[in-house]
PDB file of N, CA, C and O in Angstrom:
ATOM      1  N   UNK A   1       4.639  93.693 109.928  1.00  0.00           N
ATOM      2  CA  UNK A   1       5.791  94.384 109.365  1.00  0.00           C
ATOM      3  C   UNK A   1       7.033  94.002 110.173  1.00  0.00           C
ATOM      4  O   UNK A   1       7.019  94.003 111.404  1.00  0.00           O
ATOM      5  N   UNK A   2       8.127  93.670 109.434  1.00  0.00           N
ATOM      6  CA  UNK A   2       9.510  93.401 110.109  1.00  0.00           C
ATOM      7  C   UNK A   2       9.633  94.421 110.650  1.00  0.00           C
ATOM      8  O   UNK A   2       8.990  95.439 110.396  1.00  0.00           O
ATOM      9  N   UNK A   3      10.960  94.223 111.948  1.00  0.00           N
ATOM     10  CA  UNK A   3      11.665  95.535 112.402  1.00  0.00           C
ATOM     11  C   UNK A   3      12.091  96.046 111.442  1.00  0.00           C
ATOM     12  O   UNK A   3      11.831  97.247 111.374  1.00  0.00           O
ATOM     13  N   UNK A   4      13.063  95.343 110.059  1.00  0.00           N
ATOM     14  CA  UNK A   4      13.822  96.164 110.051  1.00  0.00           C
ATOM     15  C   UNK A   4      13.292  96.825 108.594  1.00  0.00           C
ATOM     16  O   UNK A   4      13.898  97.648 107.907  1.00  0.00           O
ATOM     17  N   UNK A   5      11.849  96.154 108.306  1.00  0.00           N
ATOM     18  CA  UNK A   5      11.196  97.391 107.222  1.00  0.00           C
ATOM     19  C   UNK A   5      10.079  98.555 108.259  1.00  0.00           C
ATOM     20  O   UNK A   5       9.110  99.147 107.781  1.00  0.00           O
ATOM     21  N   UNK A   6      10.482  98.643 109.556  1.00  0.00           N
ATOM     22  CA  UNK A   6      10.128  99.492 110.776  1.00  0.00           C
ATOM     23  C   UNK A   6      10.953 100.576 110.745  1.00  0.00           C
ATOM     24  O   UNK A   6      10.544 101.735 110.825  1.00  0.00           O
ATOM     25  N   UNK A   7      12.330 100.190 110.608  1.00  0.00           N
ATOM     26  CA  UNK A   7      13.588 101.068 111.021  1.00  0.00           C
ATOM     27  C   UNK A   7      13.427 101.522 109.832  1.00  0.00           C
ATOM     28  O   UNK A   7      13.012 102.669 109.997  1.00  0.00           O
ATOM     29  N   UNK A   8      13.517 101.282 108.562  1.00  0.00           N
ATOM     30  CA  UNK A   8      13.375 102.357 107.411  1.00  0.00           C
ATOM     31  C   UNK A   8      12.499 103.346 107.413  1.00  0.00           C
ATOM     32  O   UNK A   8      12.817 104.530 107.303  1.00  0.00           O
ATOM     33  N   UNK A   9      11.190 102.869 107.554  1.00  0.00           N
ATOM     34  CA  UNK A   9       9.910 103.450 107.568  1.00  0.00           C
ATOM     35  C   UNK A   9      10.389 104.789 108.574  1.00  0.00           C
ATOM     36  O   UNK A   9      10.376 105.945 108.150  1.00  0.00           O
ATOM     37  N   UNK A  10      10.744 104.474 109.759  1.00  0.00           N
ATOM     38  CA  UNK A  10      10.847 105.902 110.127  1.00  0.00           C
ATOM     39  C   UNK A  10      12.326 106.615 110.295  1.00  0.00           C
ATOM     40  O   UNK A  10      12.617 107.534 111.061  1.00  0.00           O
ATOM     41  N   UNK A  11      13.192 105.909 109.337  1.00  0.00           N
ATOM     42  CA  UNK A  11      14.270 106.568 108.873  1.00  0.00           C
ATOM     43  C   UNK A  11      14.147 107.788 107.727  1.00  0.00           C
ATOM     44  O   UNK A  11      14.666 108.888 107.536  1.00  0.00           O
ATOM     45  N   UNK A  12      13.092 106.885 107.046  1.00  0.00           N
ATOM     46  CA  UNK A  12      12.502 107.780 105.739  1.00  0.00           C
ATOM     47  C   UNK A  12      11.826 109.039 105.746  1.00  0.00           C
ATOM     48  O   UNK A  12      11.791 109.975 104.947  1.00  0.00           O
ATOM     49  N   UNK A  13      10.985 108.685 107.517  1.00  0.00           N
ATOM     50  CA  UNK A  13      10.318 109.813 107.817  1.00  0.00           C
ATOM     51  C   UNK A  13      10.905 110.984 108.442  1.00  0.00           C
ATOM     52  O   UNK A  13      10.260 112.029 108.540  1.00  0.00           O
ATOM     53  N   UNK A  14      12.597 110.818 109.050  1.00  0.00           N
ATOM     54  CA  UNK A  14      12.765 111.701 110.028  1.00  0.00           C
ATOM     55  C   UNK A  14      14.270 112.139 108.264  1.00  0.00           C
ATOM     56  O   UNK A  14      14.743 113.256 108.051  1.00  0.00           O
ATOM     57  N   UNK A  15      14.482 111.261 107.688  1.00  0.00           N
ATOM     58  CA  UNK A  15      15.063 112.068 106.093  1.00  0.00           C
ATOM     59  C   UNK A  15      13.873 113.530 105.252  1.00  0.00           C
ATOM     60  O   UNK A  15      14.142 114.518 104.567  1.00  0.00           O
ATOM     61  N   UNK A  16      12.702 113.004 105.730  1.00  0.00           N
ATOM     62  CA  UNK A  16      11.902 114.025 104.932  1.00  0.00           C
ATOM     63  C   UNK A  16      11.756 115.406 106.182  1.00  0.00           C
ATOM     64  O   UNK A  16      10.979 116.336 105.967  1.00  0.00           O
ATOM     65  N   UNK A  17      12.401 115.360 107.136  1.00  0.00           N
ATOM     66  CA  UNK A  17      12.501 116.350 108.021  1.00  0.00           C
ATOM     67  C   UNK A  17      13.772 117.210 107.913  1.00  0.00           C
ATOM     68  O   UNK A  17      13.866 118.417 107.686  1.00  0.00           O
ATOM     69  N   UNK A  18      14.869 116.151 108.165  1.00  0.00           N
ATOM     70  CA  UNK A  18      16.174 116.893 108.035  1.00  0.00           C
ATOM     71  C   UNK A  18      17.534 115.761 108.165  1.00  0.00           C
ATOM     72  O   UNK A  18      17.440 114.536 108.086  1.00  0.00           O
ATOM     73  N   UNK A  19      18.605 116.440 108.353  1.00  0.00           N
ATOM     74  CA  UNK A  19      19.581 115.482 108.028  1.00  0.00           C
ATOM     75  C   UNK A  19      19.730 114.461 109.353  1.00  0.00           C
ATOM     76  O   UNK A  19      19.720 114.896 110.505  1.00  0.00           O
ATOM     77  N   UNK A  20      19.843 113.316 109.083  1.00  0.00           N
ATOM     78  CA  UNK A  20      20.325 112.344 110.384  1.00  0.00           C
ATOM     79  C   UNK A  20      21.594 111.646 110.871  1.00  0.00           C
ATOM     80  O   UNK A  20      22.353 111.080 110.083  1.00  0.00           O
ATOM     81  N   UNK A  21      21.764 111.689 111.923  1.00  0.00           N
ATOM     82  CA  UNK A  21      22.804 111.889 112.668  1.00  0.00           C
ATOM     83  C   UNK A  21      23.077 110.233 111.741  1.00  0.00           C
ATOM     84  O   UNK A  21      22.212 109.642 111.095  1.00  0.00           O
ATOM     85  N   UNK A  22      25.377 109.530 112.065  1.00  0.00           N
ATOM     86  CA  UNK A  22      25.135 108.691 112.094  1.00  0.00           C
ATOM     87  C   UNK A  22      25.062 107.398 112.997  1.00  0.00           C
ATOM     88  O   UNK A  22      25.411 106.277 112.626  1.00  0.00           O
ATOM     89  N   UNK A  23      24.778 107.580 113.692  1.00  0.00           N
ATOM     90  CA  UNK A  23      24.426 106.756 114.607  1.00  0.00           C
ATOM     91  C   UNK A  23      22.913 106.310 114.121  1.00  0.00           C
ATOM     92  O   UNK A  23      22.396 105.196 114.201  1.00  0.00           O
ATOM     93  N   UNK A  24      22.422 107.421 113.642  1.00  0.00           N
ATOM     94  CA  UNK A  24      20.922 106.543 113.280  1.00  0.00           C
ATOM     95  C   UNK A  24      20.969 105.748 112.543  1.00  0.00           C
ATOM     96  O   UNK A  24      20.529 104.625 112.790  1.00  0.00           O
ATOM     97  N   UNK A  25      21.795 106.237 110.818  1.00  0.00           N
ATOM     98  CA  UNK A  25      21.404 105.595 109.800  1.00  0.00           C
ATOM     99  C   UNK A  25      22.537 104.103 110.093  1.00  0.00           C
ATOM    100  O   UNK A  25      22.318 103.120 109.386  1.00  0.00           O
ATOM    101  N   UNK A  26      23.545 104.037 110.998  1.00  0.00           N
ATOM    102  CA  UNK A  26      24.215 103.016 111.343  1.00  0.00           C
ATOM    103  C   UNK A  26      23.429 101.728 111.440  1.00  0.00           C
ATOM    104  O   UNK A  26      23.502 100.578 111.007  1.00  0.00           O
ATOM    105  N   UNK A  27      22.620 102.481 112.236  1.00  0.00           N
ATOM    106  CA  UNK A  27      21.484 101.436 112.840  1.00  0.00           C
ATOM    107  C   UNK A  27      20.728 101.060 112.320  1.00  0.00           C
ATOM    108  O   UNK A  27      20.638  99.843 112.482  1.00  0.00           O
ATOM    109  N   UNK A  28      19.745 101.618 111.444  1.00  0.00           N
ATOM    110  CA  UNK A  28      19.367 101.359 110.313  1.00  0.00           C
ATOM    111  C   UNK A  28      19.871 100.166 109.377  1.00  0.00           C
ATOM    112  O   UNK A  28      19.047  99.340 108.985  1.00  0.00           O
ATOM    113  N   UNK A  29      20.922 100.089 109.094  1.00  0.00           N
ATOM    114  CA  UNK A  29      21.974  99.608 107.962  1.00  0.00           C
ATOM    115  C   UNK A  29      22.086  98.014 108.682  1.00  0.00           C
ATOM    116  O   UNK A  29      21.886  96.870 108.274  1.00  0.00           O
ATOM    117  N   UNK A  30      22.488  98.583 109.878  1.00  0.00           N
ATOM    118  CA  UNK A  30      22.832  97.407 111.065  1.00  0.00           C
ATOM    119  C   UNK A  30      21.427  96.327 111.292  1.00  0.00           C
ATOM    120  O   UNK A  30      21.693  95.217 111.754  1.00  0.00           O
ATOM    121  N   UNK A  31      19.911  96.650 110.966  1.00  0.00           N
ATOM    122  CA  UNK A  31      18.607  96.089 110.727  1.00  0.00           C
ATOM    123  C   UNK A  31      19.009  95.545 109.847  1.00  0.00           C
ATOM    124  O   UNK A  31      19.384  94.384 110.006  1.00  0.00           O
ATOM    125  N   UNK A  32      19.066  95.971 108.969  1.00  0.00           N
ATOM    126  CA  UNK A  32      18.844  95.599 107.282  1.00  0.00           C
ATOM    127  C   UNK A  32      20.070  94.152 107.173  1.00  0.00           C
ATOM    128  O   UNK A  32      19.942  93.037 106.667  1.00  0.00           O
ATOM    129  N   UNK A  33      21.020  94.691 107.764  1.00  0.00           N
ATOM    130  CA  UNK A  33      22.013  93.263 107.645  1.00  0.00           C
ATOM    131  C   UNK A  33      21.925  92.412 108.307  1.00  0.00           C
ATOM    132  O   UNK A  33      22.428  91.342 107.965  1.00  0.00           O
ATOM    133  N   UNK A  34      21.397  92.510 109.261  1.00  0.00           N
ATOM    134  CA  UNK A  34      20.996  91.192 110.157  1.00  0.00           C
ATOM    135  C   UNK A  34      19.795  90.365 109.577  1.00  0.00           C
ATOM    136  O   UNK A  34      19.413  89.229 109.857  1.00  0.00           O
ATOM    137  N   UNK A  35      19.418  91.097 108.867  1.00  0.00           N
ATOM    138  CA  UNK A  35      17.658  90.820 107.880  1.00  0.00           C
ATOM    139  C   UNK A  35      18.192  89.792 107.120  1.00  0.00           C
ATOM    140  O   UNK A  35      17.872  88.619 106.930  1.00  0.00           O
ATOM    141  N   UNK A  36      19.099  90.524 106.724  1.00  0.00           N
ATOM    142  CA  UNK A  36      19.824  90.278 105.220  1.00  0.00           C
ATOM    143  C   UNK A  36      19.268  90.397 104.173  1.00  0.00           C
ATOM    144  O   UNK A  36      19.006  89.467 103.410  1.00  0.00           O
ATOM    145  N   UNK A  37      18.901  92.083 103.924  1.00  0.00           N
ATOM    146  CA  UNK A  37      18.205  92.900 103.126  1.00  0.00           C
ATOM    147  C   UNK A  37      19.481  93.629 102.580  1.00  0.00           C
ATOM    148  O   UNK A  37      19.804  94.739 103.003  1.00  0.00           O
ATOM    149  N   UNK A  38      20.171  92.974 101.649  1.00  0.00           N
ATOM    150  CA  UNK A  38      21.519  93.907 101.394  1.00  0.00           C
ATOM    151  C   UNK A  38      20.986  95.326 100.125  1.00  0.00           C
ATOM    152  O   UNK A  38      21.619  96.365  99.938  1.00  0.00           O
ATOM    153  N   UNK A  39      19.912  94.989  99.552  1.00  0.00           N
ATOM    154  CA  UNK A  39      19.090  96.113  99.192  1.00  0.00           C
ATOM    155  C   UNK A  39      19.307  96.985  99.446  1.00  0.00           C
ATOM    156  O   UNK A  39      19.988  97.820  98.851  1.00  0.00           O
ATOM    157  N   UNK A  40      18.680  97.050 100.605  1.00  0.00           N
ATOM    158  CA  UNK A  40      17.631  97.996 101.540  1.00  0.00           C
ATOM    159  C   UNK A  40      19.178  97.934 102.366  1.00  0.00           C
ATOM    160  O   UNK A  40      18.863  97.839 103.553  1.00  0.00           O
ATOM    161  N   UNK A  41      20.156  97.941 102.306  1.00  0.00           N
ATOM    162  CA  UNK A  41      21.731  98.492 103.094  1.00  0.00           C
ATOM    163  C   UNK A  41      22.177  99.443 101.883  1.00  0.00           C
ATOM    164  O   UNK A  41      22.451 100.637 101.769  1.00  0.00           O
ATOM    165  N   UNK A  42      22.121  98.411 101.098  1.00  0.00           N
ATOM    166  CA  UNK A  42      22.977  99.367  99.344  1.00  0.00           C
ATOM    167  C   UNK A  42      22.235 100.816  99.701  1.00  0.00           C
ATOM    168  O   UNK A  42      22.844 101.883  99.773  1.00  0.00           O
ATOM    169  N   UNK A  43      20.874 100.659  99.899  1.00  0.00           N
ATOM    170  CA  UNK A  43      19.491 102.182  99.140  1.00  0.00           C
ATOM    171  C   UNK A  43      20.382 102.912 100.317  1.00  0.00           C
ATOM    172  O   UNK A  43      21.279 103.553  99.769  1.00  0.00           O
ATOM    173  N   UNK A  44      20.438 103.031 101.755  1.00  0.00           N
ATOM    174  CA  UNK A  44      21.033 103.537 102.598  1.00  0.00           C
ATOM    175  C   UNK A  44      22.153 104.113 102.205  1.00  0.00           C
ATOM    176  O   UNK A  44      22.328 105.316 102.405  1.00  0.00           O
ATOM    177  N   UNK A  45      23.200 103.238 101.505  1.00  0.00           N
ATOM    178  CA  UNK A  45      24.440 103.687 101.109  1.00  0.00           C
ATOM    179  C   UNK A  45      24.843 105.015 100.521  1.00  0.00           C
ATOM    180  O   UNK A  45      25.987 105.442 100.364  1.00  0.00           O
ATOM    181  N   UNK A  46      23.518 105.679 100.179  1.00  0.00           N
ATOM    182  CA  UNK A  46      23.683 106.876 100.004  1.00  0.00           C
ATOM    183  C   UNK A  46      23.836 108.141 101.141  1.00  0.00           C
ATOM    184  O   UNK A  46      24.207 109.306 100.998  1.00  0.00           O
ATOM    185  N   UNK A  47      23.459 107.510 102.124  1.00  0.00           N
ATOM    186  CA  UNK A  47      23.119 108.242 103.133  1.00  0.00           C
ATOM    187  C   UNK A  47      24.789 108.330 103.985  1.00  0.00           C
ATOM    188  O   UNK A  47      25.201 109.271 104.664  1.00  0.00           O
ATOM    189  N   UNK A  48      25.330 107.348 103.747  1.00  0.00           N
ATOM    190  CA  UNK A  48      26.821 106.876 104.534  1.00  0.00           C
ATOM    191  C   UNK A  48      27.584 107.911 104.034  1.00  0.00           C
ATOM    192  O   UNK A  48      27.810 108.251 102.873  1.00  0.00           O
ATOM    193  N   UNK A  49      28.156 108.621 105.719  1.00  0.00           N
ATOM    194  CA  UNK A  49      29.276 109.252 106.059  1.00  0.00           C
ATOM    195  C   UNK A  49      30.836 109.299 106.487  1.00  0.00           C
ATOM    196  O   UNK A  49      31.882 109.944 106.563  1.00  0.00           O
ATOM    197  N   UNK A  50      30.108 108.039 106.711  1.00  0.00           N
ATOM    198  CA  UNK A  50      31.524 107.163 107.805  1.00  0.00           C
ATOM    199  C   UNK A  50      31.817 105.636 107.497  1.00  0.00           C
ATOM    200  O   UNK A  50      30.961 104.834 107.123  1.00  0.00           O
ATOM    201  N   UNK A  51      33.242 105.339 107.726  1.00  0.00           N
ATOM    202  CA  UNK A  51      33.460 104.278 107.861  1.00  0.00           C
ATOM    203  C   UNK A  51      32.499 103.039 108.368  1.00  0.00           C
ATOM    204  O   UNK A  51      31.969 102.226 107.610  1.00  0.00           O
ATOM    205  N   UNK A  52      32.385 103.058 109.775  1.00  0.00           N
ATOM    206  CA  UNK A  52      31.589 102.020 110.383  1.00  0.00           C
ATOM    207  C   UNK A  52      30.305 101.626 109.793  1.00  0.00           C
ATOM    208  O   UNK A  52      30.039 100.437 109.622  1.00  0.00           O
ATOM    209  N   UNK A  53      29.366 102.721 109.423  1.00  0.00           N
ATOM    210  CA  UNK A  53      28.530 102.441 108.187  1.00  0.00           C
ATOM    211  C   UNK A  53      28.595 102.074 107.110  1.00  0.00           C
ATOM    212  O   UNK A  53      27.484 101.801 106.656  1.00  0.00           O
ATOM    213  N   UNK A  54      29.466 101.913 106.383  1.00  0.00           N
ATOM    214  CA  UNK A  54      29.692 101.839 104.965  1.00  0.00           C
ATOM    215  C   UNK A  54      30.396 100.103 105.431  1.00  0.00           C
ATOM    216  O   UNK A  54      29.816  99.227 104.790  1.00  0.00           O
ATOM    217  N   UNK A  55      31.362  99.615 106.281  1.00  0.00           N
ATOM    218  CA  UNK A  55      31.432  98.657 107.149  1.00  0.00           C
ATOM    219  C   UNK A  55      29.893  97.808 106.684  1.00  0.00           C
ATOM    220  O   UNK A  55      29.534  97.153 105.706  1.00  0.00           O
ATOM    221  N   UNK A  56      29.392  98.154 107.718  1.00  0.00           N
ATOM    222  CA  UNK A  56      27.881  97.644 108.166  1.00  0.00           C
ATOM    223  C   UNK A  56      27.535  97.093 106.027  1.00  0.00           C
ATOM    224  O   UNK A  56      27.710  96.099 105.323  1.00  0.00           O
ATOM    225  N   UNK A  57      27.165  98.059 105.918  1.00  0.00           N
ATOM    226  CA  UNK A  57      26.776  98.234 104.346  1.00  0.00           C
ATOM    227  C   UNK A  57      27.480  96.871 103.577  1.00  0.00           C
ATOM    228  O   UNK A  57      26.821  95.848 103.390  1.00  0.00           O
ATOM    229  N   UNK A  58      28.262  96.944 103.348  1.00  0.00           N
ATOM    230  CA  UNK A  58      29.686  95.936 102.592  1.00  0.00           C
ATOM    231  C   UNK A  58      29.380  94.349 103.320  1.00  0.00           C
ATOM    232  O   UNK A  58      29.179  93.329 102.661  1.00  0.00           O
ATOM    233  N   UNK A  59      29.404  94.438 105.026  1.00  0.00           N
ATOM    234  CA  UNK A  59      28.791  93.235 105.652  1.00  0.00           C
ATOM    235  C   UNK A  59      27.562  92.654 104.952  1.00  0.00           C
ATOM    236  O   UNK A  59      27.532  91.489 104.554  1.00  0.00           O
ATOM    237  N   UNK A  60      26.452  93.596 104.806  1.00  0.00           N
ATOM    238  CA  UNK A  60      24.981  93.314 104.151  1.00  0.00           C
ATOM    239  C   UNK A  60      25.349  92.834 103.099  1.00  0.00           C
ATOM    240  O   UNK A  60      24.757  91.758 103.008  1.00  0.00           O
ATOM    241  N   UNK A  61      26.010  92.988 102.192  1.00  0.00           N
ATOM    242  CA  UNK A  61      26.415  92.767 100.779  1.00  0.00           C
ATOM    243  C   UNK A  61      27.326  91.658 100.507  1.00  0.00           C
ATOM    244  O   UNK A  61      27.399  91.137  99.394  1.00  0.00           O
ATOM    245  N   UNK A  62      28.049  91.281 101.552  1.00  0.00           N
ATOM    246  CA  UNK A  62      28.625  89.833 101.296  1.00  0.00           C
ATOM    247  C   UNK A  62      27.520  88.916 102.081  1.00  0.00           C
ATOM    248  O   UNK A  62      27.256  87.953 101.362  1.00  0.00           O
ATOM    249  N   UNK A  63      27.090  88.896 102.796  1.00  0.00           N
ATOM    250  CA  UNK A  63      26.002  88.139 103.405  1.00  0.00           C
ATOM    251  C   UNK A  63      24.895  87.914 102.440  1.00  0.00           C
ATOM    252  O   UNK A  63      24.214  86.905 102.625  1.00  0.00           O
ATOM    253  N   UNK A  64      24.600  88.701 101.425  1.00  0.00           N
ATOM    254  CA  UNK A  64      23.705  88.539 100.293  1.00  0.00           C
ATOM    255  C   UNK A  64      24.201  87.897  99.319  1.00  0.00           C
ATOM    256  O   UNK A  64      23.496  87.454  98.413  1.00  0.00           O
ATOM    257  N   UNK A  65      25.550  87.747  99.370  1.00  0.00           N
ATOM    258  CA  UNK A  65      26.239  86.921  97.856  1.00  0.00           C
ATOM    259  C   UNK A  65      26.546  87.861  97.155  1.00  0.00           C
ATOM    260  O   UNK A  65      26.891  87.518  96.024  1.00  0.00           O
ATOM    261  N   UNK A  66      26.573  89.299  97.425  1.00  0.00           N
ATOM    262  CA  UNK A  66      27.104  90.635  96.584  1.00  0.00           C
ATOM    263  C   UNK A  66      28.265  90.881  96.533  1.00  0.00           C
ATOM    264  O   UNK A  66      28.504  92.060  96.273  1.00  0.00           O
ATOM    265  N   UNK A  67      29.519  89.935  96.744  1.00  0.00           N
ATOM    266  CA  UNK A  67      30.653  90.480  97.210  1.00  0.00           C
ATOM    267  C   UNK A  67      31.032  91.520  96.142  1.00  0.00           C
ATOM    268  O   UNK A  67      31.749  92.442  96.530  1.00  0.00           O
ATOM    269  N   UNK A  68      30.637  91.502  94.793  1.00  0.00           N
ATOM    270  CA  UNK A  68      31.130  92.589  94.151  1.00  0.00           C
ATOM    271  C   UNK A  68      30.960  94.188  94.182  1.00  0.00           C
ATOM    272  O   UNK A  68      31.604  95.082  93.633  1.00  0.00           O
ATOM    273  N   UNK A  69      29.698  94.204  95.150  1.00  0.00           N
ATOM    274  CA  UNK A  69      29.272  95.217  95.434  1.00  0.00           C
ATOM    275  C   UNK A  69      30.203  96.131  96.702  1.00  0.00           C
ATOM    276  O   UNK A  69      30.666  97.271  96.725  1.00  0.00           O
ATOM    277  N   UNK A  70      30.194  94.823  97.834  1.00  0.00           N
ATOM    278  CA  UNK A  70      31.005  95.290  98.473  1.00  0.00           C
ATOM    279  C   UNK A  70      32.132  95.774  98.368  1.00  0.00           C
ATOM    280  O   UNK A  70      32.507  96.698  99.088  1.00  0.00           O
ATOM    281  N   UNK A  71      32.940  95.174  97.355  1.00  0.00           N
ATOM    282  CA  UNK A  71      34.433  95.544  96.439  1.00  0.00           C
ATOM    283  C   UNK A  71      33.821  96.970  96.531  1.00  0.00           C
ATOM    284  O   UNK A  71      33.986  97.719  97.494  1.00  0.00           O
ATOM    285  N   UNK A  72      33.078  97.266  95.394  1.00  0.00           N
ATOM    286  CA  UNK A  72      33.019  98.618  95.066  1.00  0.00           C
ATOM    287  C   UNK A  72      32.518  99.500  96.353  1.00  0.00           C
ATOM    288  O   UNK A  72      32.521 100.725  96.235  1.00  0.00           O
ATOM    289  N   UNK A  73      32.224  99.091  97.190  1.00  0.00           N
ATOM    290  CA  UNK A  73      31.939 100.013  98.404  1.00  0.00           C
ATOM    291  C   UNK A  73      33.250  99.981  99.225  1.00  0.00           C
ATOM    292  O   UNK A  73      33.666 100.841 100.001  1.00  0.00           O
ATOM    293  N   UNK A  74      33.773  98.876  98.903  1.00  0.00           N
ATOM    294  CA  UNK A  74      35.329  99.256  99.622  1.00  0.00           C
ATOM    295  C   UNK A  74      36.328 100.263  99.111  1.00  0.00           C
ATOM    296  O   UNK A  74      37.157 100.863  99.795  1.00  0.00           O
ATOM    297  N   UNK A  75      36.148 100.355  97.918  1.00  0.00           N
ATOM    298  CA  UNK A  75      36.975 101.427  97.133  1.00  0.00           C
ATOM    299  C   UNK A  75      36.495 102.566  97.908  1.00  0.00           C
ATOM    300  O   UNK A  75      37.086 102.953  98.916  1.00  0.00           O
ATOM    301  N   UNK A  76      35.287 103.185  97.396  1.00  0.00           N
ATOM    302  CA  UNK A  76      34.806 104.152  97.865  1.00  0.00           C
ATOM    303  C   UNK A  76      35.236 104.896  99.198  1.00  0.00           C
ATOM    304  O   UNK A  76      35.451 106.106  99.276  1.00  0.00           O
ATOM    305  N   UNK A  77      35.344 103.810 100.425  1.00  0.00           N
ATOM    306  CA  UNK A  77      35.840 104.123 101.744  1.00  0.00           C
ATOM    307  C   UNK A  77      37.038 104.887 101.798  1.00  0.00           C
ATOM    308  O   UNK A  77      37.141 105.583 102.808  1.00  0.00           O
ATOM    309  N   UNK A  78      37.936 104.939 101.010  1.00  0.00           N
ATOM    310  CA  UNK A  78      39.138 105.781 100.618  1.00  0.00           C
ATOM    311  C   UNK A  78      39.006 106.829 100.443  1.00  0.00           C
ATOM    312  O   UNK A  78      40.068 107.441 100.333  1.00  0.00           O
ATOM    313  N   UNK A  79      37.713 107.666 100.313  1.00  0.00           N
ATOM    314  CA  UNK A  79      37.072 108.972 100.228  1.00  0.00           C
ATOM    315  C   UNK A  79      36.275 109.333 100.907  1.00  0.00           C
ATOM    316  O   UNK A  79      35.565 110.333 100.800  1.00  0.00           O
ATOM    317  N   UNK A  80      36.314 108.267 101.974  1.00  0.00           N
ATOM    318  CA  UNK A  80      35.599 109.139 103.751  1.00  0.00           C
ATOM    319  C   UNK A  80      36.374 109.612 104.749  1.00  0.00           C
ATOM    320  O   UNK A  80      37.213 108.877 105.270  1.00  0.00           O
ATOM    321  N   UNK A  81      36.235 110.622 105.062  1.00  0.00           N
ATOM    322  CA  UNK A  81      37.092 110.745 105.919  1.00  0.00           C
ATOM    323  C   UNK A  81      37.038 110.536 107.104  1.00  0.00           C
ATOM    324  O   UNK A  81      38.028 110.724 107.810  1.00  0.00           O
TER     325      UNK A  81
END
């Protein structure tokens, strides 16, 4: 198993407990793009609170050839505070 289908696995597990800080799911996001699993960044994207994550996220997504995705995650950032 990859790390960074590791870092989900028990991202998923400590989501079925309670809410996670972001520094975790950062990190998380931050696996997945170095993978270049822009997927498995997007599925996260729900979880994003903050800038620097949603960052991270948008990175995964042009690195995948998604730039349109990222567009639309850039909009979005205008409604984090």
């Amino acid at each position: 198993e990859a790390r960074w289908q590791r870092c989900l696995t028990l991202l998923e597990r400590q989501l079925d407990v309670g809410p996670i800080g972001p520094v975790v799911i950062t990190t998380a996001i931050s696996a997945c793009e170095k993978a270049k699993k822009w997927q498995a960044a997007l599925h996260l994207a729900r979880c994003v609170k903050d800038c620097v994550a949603l960052s991270s996220v948008m990175s995964a997504c042009v690195q995948g050839s998604e730039w349109q995705r990222a567009l639309c995650l850039f909009s979005r950032a205008g409604n984090i505070d």
